[in-house]
N, C-alpha and C positions, 0 to 999 in steps of 0.2 A: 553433841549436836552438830559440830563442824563436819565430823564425820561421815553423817547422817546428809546433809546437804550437801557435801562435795559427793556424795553417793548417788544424789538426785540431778545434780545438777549434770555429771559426768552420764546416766542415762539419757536425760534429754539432748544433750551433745550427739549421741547413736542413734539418738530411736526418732529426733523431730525431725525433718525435714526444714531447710531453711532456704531462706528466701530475702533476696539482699537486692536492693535497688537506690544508686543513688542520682537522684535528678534535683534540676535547679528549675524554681517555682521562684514566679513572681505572688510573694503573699501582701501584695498591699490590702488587696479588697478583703481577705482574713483580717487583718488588722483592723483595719474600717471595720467591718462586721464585730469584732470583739468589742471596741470602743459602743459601738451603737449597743451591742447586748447589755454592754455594763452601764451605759446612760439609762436608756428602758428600764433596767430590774435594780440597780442599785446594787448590783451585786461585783465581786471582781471574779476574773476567769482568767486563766492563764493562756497560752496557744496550746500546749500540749493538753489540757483538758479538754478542747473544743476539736482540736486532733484525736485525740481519745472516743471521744461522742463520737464523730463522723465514721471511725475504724470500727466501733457499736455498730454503729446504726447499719455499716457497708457489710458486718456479718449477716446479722438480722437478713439483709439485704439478699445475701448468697450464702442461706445456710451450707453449701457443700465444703465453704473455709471457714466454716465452725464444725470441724469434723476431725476426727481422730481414729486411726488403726488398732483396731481390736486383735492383737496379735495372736491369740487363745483360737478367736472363732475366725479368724480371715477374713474379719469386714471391716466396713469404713463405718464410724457412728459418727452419725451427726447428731448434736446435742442440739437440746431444747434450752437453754440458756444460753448466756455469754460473759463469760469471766475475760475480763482482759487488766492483765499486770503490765507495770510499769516497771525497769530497775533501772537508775541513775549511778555511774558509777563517780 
């Protein structure tokens, strides 16, 4: 199984394109917006789930970075869904 994953993981290292930015954001009004979310529905949320939604929704938004290299035929697929993973190390 390790093998199999250090297999995948080491193709996506080659084959994804990466994209790295770091900036500093005032998030109070995030915060505030969480608090009110969790007031109204009685539910709890974390920021990274409500970061997660917005990175959704901003696909949604501009299907062309929900899109992937069809190396076989030489195109770009943009998908009709949106899977978005999280890994914490």
């Amino acid at each position: 199984m390790r093998k199999i994953i250090a297999g995948r993981l080491s193709h996506s290292r080659t084959t994804i394109p990466e994209a790295t930015i770091w900036l500093e954001v005032d998030a109070t009004e995030l915060a505030a917006a969480k608090d009110r979310l969790q007031k109204s529905t009685g539910e709890r949320f974390s920021l990274t789930a409500l970061i997660a939604r917005f990175a959704v929704v901003g696909l949604g938004r501009y299907p062309i970075l929900n899109s992937s290299v069809d190396d076989a035929a030489g195109d770009i697929v943009q998908h009709a869904s949106i899977g978005l993973g999280l890994a914490a190390q």
